[in-house]
C-alpha positions as CSV (number, residue, x, y, z in Angstrom):
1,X,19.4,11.9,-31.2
2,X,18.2,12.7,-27.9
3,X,19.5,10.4,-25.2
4,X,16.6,9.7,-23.4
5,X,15.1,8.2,-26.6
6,X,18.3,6.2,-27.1
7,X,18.1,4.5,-24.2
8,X,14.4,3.5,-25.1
9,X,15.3,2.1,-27.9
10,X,18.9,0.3,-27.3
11,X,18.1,-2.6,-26.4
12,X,15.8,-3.1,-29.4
13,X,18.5,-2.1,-31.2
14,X,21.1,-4.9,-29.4
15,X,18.5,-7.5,-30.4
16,X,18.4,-6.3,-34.2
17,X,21.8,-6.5,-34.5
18,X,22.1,-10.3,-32.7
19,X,19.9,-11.5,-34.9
20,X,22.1,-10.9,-37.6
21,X,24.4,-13.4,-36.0
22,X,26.6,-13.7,-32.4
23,X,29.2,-10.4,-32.3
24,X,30.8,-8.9,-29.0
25,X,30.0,-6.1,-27.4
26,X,32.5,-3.4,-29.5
27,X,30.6,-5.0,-32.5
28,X,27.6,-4.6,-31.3
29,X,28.0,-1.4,-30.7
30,X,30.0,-0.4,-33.7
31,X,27.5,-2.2,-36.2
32,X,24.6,0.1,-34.5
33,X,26.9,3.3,-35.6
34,X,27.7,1.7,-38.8
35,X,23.9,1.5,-40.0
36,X,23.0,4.3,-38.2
37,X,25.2,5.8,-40.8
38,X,27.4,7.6,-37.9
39,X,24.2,9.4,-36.8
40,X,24.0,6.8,-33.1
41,X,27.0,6.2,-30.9
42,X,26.8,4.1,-27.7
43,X,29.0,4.2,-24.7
44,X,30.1,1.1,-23.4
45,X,28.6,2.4,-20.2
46,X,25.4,2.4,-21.8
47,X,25.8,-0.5,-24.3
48,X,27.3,-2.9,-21.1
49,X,24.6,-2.4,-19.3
50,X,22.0,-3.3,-21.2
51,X,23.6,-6.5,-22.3
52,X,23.3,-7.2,-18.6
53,X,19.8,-7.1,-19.0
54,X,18.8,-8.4,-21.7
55,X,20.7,-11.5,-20.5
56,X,19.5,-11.4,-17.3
57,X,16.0,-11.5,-18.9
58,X,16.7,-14.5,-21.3
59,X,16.5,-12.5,-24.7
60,X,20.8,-12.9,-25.3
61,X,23.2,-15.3,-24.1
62,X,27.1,-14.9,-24.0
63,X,29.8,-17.1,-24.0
64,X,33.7,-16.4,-23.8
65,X,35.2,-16.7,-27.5
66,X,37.5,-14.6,-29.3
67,X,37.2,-11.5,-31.4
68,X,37.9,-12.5,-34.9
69,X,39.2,-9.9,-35.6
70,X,41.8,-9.3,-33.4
71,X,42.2,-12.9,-31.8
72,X,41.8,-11.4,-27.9
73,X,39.3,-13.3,-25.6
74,X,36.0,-11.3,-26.1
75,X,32.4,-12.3,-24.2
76,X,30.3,-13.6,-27.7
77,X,26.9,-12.6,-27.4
78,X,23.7,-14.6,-29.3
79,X,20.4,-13.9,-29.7
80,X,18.0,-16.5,-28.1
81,X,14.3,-18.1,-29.0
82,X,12.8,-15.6,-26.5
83,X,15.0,-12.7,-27.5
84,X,13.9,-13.4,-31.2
85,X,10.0,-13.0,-30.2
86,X,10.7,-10.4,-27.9
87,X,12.6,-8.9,-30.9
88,X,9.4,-9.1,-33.2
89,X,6.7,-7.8,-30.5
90,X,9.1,-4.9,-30.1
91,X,9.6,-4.0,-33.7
92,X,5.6,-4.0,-33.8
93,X,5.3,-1.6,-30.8
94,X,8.0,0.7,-32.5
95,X,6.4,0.9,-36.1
96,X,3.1,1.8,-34.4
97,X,5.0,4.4,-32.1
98,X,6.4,5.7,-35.5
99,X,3.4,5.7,-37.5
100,X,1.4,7.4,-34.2
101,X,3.8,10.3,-34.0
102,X,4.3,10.5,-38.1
103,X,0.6,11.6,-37.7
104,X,1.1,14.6,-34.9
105,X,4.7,15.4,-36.2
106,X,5.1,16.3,-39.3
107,X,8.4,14.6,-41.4
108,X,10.6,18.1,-43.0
């Protein structure tokens, strides 16, 4: 996938995959490859950043915990109320984007 429509779409990605339930940032952006089906990796200096915003902004919150899997002190990140509705209003946006260029582009 083109980068510049990754980074359009990250952090509506990050909010999909918190409201699932609270992971840390690897997770995060190991569970976006994972149902991607391999096809989307993120760099940490990609996937960082926009943790930073989407905290800044309300939407996540983080908290220091530890990763269960490996036990290590890991920053635990949770979706909040606002980050749920800005969640929704963005999943609407997308599937109208979709459905918009579904009707210029056609699907092979």
């Amino acid at each position: 996938m083109p980068s510049d429509l990754l980074r359009g779409t990250l952090e509506m990605m990050v909010l999909q995959v918190l409201s699932d339930g609270p992971l840390h940032g690897y997770a995060i952006g190991r569970r976006i490859q994972e149902q991607s089906r391999e096809a989307l990796s993120i760099e940490q200096g990609s996937l960082y950043p926009a943790l930073y915003r989407l905290e800044a902004a309300g939407w996540i919150r983080s908290r220091w915990g530890r990763n269960p899997e490996s036990r290590r002190k890991a920053r635990i990140y949770r979706l909040t109320a606002a980050g749920r509705t800005r969640l929704q209003d963005d999943v609407r946006g997308w599937n109208a984007f979709v459905a918009a260029v579904s009707r210029v582009v056609p699907s092979e």
